[in-house]
C-alpha positions in Angstrom: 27.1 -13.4 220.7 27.6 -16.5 218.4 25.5 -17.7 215.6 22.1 -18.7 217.5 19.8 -17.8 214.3 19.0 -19.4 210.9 16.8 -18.6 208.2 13.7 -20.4 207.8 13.9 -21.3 204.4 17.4 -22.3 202.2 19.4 -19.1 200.9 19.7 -19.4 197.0 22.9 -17.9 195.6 21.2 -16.9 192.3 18.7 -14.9 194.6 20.7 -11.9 196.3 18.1 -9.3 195.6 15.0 -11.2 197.2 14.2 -10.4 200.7 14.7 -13.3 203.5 13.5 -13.5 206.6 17.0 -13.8 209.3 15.0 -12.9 212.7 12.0 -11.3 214.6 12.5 -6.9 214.7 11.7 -7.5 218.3 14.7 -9.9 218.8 17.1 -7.0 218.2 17.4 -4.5 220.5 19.3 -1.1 219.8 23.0 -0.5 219.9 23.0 -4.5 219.4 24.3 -7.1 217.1 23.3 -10.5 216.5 24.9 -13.2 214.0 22.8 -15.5 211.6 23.1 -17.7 208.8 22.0 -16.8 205.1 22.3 -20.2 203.8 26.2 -21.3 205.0 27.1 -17.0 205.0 27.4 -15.6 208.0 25.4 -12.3 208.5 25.6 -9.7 211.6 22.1 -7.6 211.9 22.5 -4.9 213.9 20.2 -2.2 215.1 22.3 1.2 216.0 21.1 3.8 218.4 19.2 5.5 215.3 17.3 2.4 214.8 17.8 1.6 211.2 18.6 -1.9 210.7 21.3 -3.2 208.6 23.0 -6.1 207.8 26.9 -6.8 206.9 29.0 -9.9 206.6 29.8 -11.3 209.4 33.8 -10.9 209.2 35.8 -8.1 210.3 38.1 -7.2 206.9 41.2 -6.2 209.5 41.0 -9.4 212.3 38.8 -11.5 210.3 36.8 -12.0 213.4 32.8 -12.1 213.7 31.5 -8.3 213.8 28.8 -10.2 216.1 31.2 -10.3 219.1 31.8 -6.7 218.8 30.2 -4.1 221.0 27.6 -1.6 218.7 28.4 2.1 219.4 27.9 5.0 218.1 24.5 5.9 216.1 
């Protein structure tokens, strides 16, 4: 899974607590991951079992790999 999506519109810095649009609900199936771009900031969206979806950086703090090549388990 490598980083296929980008926003539509240019991330502003000076922005972090507006909403922006990273990719289509329907694009993201559950217990899956997919990596964006907010701006030049990588971003992993993932949908869990559950189905909430959340979004973290896109950098694992131990490997400091992409989260978005990771498999989703768990709920």
């Amino acid at each position: 899974m490598g980083m296929t999506h980008t926003l539509l519109q240019p991330f502003d810095p000076d922005h972090n607590a507006q909403w922006y649009p990273a990719l289509r609900s329907a694009d993201l199936r559950h217990q899956k991951a997919i990596g964006v771009y907010c701006g030049s900031r990588p971003v992993v969206i993932v949908r869990p079992e559950a189905g909430l979806v959340f979004a973290l950086d896109d950098r694992c703090t131990h490997r400091q790999v992409p989260l978005s090549r990771g498999v989703v388990s768990g709920t």
